[in-house]
VOPAGU-2260 file (C-alpha; in pm, 1 decimal, decimal comma):
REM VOPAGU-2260
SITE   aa  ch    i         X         Y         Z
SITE  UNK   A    0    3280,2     217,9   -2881,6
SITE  UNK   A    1    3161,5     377,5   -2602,4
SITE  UNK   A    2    3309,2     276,8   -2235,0
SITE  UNK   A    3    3114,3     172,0   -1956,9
SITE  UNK   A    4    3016,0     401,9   -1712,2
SITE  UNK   A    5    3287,2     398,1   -1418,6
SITE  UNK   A    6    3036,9     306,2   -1145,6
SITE  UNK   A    7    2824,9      24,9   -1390,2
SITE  UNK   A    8    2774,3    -295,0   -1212,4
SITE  UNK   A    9    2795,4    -619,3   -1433,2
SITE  UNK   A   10    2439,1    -754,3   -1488,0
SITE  UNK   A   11    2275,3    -992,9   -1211,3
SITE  UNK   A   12    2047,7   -1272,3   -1460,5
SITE  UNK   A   13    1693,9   -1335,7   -1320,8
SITE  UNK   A   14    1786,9   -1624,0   -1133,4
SITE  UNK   A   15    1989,5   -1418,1    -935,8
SITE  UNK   A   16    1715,8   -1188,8    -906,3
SITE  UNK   A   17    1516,4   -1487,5    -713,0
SITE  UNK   A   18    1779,4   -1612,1    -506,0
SITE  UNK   A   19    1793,0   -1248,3    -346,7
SITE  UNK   A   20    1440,7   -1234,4    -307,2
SITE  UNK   A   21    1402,0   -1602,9    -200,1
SITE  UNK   A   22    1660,9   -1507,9      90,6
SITE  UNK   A   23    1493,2   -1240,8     196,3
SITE  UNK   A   24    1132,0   -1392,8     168,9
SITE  UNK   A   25    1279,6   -1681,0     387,3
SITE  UNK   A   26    1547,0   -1562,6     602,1
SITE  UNK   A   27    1764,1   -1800,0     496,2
SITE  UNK   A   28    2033,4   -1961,4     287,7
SITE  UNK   A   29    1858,6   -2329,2     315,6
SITE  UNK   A   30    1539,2   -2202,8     351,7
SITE  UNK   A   31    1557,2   -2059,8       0,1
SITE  UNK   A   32    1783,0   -2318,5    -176,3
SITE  UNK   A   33    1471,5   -2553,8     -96,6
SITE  UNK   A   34    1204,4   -2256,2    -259,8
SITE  UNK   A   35    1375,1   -2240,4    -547,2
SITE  UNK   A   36    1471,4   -2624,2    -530,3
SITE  UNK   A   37    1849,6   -2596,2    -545,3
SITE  UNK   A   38    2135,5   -2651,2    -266,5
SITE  UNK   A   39    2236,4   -2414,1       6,1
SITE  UNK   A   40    2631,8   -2374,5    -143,2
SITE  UNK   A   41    2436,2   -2243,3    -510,8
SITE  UNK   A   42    2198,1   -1986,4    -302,0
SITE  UNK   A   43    2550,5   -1872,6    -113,4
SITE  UNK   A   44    2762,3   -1873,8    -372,8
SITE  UNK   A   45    2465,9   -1663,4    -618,5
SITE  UNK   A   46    2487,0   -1411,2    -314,2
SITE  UNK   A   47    2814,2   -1359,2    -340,3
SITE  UNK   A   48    2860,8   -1338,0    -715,5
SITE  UNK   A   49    2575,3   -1046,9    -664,5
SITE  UNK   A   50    2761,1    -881,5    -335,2
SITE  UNK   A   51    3096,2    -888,8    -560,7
SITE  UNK   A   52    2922,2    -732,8    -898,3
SITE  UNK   A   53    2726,8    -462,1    -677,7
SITE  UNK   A   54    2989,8    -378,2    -444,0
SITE  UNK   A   55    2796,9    -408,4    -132,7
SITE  UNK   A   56    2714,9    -655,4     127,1
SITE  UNK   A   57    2319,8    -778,0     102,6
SITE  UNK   A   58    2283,5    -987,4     382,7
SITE  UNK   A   59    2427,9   -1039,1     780,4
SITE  UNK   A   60    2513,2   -1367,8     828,8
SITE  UNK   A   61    2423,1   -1499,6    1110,8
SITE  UNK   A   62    2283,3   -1831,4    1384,3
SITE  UNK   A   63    1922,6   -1693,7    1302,7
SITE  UNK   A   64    1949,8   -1671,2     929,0
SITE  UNK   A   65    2018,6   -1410,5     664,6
SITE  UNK   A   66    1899,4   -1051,9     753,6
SITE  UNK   A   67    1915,2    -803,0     459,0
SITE  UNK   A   68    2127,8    -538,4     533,2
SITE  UNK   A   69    2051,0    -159,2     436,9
SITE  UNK   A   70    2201,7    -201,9      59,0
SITE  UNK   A   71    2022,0    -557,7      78,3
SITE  UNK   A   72    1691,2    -425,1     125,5
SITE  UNK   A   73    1756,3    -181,1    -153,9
SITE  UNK   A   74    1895,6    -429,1    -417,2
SITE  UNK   A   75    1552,3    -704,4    -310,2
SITE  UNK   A   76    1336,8    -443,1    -393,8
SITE  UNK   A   77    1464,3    -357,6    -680,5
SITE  UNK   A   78    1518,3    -724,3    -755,6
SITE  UNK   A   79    1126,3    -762,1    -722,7
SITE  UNK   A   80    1016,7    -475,4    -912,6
SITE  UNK   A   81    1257,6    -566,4   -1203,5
SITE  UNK   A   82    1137,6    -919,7   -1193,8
SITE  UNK   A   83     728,3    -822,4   -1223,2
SITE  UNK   A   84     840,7    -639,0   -1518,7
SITE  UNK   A   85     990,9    -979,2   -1705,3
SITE  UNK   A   86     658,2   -1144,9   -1530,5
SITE  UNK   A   87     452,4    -792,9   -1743,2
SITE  UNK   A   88     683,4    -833,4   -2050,7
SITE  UNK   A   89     508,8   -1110,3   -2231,0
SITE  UNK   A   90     129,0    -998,5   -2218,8
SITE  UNK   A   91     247,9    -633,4   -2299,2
SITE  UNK   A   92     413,7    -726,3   -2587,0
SITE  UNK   A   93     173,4    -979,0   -2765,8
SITE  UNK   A   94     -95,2    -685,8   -2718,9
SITE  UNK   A   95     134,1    -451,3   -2869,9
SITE  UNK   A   96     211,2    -714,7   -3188,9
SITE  UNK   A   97    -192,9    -763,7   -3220,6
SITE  UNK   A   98    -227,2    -431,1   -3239,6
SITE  UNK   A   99    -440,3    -442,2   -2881,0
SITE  UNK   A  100    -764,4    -460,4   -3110,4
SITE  UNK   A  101    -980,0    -592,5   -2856,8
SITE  UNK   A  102    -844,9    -381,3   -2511,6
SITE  UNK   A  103    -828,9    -694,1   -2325,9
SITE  UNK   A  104    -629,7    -746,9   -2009,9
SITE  UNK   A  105    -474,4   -1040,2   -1821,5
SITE  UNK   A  106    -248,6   -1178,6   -1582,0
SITE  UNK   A  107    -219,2   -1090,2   -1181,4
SITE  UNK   A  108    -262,6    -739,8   -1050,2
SITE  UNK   A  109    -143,5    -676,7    -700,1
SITE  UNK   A  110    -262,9    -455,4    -506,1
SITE  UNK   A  111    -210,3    -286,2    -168,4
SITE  UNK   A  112    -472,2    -103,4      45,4
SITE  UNK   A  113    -551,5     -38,5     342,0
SITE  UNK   A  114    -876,1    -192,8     543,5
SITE  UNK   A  115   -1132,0      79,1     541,4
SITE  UNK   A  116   -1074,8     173,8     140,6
SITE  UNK   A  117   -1051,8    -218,0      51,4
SITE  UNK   A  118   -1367,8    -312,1     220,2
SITE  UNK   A  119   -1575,8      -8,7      91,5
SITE  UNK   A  120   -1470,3     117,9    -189,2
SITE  UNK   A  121   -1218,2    -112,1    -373,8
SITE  UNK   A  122   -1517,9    -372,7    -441,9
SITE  UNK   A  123   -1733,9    -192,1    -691,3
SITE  UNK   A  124   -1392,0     -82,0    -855,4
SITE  UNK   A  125   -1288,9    -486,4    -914,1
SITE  UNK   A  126   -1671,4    -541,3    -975,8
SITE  UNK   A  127   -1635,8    -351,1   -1300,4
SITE  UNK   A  128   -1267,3    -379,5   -1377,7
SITE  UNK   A  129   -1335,2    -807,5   -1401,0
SITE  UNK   A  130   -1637,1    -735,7   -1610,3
SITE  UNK   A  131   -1458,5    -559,5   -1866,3
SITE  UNK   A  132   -1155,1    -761,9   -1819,1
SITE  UNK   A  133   -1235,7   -1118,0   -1738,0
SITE  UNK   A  134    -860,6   -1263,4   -1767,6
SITE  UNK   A  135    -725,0   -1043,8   -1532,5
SITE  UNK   A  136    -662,8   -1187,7   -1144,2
SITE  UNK   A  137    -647,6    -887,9    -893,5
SITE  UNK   A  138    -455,2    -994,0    -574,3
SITE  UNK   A  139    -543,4    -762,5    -271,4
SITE  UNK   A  140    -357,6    -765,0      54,9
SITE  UNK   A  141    -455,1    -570,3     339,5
SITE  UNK   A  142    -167,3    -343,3     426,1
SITE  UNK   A  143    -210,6    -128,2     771,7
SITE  UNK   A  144    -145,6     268,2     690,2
SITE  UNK   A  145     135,8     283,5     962,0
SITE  UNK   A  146     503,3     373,6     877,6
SITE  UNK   A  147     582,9     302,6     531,5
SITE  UNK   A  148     221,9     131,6     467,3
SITE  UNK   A  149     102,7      43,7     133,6
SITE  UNK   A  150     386,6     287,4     -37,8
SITE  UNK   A  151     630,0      76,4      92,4
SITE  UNK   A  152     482,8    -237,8     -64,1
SITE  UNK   A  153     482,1     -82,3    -367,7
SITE  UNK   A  154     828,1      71,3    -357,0
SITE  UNK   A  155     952,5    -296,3    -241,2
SITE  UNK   A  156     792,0    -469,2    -530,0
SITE  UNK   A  157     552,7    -641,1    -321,0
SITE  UNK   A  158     267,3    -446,6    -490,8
SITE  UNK   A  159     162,8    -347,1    -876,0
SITE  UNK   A  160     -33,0      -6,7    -725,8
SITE  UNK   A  161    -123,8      84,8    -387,4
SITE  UNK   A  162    -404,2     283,2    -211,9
SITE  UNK   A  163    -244,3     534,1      -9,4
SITE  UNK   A  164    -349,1     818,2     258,3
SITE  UNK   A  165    -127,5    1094,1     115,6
SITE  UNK   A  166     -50,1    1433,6     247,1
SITE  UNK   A  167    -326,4    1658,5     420,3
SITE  UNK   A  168    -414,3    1851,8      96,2
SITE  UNK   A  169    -274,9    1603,5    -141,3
SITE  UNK   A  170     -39,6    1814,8    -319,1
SITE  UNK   A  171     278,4    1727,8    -165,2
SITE  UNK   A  172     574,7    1481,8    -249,1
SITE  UNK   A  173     477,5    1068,4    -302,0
SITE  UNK   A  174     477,5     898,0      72,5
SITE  UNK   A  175     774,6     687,6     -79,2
SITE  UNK   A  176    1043,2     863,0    -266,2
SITE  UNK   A  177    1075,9     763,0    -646,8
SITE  UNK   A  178     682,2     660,4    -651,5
SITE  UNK   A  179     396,3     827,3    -902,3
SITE  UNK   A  180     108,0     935,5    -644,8
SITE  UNK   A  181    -194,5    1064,2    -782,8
SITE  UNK   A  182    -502,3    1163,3    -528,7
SITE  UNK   A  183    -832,7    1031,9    -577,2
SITE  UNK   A  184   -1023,9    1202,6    -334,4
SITE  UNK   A  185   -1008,5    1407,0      -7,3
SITE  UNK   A  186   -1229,6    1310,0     274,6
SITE  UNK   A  187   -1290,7    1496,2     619,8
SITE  UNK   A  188   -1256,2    1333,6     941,0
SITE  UNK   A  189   -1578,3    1328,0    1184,9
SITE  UNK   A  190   -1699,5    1250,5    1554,6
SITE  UNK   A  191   -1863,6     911,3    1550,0
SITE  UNK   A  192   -2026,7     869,7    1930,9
SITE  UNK   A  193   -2294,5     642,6    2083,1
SITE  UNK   A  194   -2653,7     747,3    1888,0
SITE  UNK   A  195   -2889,6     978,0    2093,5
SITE  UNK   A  196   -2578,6    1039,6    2345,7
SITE  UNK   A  197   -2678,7    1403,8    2465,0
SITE  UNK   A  198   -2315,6    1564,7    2482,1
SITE  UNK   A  199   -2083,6    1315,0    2291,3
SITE  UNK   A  200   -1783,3    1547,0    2330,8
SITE  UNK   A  201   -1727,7    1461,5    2693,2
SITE  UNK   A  202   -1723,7    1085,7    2646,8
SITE  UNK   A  203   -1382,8     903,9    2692,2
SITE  UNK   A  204   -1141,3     867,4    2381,7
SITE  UNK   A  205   -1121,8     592,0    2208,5
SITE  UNK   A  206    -833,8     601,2    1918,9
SITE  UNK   A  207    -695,2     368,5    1707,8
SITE  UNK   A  208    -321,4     296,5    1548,3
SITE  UNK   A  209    -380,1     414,1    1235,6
SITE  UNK   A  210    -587,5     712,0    1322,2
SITE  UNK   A  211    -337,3     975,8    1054,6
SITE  UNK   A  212    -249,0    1198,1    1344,1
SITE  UNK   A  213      33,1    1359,3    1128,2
SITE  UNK   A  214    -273,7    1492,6     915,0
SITE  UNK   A  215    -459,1    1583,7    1227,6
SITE  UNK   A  216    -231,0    1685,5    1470,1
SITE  UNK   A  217    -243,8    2088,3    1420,7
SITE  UNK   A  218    -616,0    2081,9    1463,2
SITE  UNK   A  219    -591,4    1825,0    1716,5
SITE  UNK   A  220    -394,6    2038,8    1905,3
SITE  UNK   A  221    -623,3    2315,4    1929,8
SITE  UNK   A  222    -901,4    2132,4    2028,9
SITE  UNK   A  223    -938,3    2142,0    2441,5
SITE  UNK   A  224   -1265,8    1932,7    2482,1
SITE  UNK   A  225   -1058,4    1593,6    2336,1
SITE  UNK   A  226    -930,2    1378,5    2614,2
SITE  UNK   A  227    -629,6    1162,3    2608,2
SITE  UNK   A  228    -760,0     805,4    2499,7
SITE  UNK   A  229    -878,7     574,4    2736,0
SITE  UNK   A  230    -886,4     313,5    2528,5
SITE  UNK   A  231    -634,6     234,5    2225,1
SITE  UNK   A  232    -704,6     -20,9    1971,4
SITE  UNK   A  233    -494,5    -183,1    1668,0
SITE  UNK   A  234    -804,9    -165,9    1385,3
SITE  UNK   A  235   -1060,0      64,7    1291,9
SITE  UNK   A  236   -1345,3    -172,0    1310,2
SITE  UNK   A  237   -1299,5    -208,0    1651,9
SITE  UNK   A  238   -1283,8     108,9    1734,5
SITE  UNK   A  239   -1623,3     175,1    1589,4
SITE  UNK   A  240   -1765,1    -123,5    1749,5
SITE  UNK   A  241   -1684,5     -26,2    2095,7
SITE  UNK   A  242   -1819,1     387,6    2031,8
SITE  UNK   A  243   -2149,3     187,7    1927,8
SITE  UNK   A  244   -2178,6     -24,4    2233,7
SITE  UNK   A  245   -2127,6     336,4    2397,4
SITE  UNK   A  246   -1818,5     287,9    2540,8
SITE  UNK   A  247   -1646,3     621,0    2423,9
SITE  UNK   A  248   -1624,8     820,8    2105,6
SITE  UNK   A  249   -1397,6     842,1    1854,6
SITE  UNK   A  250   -1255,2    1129,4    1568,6
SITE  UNK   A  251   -1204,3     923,9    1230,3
SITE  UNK   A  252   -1210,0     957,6     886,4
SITE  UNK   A  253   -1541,8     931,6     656,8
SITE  UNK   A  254   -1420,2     606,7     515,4
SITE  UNK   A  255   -1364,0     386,2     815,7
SITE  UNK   A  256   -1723,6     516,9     946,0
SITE  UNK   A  257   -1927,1     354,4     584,0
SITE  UNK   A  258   -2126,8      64,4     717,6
SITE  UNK   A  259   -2118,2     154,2    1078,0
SITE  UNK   A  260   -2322,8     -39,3    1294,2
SITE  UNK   A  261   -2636,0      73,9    1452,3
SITE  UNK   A  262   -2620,8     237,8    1747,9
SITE  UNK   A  263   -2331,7     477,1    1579,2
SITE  UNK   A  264   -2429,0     823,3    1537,6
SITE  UNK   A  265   -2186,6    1076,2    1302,6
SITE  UNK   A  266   -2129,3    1456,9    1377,7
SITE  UNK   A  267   -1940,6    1690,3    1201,3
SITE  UNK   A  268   -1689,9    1815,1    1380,8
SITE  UNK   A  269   -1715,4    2195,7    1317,7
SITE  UNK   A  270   -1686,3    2421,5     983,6
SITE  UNK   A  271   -1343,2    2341,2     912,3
SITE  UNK   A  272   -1238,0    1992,3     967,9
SITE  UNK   A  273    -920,7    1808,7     958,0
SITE  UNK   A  274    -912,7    1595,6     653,5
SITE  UNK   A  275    -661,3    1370,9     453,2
SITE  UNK   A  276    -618,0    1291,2     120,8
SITE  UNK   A  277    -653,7     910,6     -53,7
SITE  UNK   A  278    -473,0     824,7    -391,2
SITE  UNK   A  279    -275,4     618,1    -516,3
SITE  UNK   A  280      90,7     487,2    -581,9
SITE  UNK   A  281     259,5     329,1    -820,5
SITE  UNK   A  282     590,2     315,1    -950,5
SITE  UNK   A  283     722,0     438,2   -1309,5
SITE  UNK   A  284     746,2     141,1   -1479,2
SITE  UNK   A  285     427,2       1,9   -1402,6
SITE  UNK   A  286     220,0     310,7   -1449,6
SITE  UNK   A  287     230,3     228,4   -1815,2
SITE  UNK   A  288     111,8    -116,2   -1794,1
SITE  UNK   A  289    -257,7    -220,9   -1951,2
SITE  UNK   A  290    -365,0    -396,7   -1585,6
SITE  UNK   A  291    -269,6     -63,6   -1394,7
SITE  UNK   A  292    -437,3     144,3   -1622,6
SITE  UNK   A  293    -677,1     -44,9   -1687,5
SITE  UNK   A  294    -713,1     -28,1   -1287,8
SITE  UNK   A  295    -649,4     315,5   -1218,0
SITE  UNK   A  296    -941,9     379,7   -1515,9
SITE  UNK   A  297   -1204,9     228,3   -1296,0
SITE  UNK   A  298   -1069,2     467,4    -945,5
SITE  UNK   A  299   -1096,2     737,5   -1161,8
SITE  UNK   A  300   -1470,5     641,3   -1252,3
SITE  UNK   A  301   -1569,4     574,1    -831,5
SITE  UNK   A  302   -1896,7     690,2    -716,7
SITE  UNK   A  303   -1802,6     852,1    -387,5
SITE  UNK   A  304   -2004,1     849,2    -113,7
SITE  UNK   A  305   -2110,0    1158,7      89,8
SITE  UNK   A  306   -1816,0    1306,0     289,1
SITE  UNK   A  307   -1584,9    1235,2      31,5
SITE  UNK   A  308   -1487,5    1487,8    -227,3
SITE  UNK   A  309   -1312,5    1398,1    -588,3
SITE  UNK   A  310    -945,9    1512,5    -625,5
């Protein structure tokens, strides 16, 4: 018989799986003991029995609840991402015993994007993907591209695939470590200004949060016509609002420009733009499953509009 592996950790069951997650999700011993609809002395002593078998402590103690410490936040996410899979299991398996005959899909997909590529382009996409697949539920939560951003979800097990701004040309390493990231398409950025504006390059800035300036930044740098910004806002939207009420202008990318109101005129911003790259992330396990192929199927298949350009 072959030994254990020195540094093996016993097995946590599912229910301990939830009672780290439940913690986490609420803050809180008691808080969670009433989730999950059990006492606050069976939440703390699951915790411990999980501490003790991984060899680490998960959570600070504390007056203001139960923070996850740095192994804590590892072992929820992976608590979450192992628990979708048991939630995947069942529906993967009958399809596999029927022989998957008829293709179709069902259950929850989750997915995480970010505002401008949920609002324009991830609605055709579910259009067609709950056409051809009528039992399956997609759950989409706006995620804001800052930090971590819609990777993270996905690495935390909070989403089943994420839309992601990747590197500049798309070609380097996942946002999140351990991730799949595929691009989908590269878009340029562009001036957006106040329509009929006769020099829109000497208007105040107006930049938002979100604006990718990691992907920008070299060019950026170079330019000596752009201002610092005058005005700083949290959301796309409203930055393009306030350029169309003429109250600056504003350097974004192609896909938070679709739909922009009148009084919003576009210009390229010279014969070799800054652009980004969109794709999207999912983690090893799940890349296999019939919802997120099914889903990434129907990316793949995305009329883009102009200014965007197919991986």
């Amino acid at each position: 018989m072959t030994a254990p592996a020195r540094d093996a950790a016993p097995d946590l069951a599912p229910q301990e799986l939830r009672i780290l997650v439940a913690v986490e999700e609420e803050h809180g011993f008691t808080a969670a003991a009433v989730r999950l609809g059990t006492t606050q002395s069976a939440v703390s002593h699951a915790v411990r029995a999980c501490e003790r078998k991984l060899g680490a402590v998960l959570f600070d103690r504390g007056r203001h609840g139960a923070r996850p410490t740095a192994a804590g936040a590892r072992a929820v996410a992976y608590a979450r991402r192992i628990l979708r899979l048991l939630e995947t299991m069942g529906p993967e398996i009958r399809a596999a015993g029927a022989g998957d005959a008829s293709g179709e899909v069902t259950g929850t997909l989750r997915i995480a994007a970010f505002r401008s590529v949920a609002a324009h382009l991830l609605p055709p996409v579910l259009a067609r993907l709950t056409a051809r697949h009528p039992g399956l539920t997609p759950q989409v939560r706006i995620v804001r591209e800052i930090g971590r951003g819609t990777s993270g979800e996905v690495a935390d097990g909070r989403a089943d695939l994420g839309l992601a701004t990747l590197t500049g040309d798309g070609d380097g390493p996942p946002p999140v470590p351990g991730l799949i990231a595929v691009r989908l398409f590269q878009e340029t950025y562009a001036l957006a200004h106040p329509a009929g504006h006769p020099a829109p390059r000497g208007l105040p800035l107006v930049d938002w949060d979100e604006n990718c300036g990691s992907y920008t930044r070299d060019w950026w740098d170079r330019q000596d016509w752009i201002p610092p910004a005058t005005i700083d806002v949290e959301d796309d939207t409203v930055a393009v609002s306030l350029v169309s009420q003429g109250l600056g202008m504003a350097i974004m990318p192609r896909t938070a420009l679709l739909g922009a109101p009148p009084g919003l005129a576009v210009t390229d911003l010279g014969p070799r733009p800054p652009s980004r790259s969109v794709g999207y992330v999912t983690t090893p396990e799940l890349a296999g499953t019939a919802a997120v192929r099914a889903l990434i199927r129907e990316l793949r298949a995305l009329a883009l509009p102009e200014g965007l350009s197919a991986a």
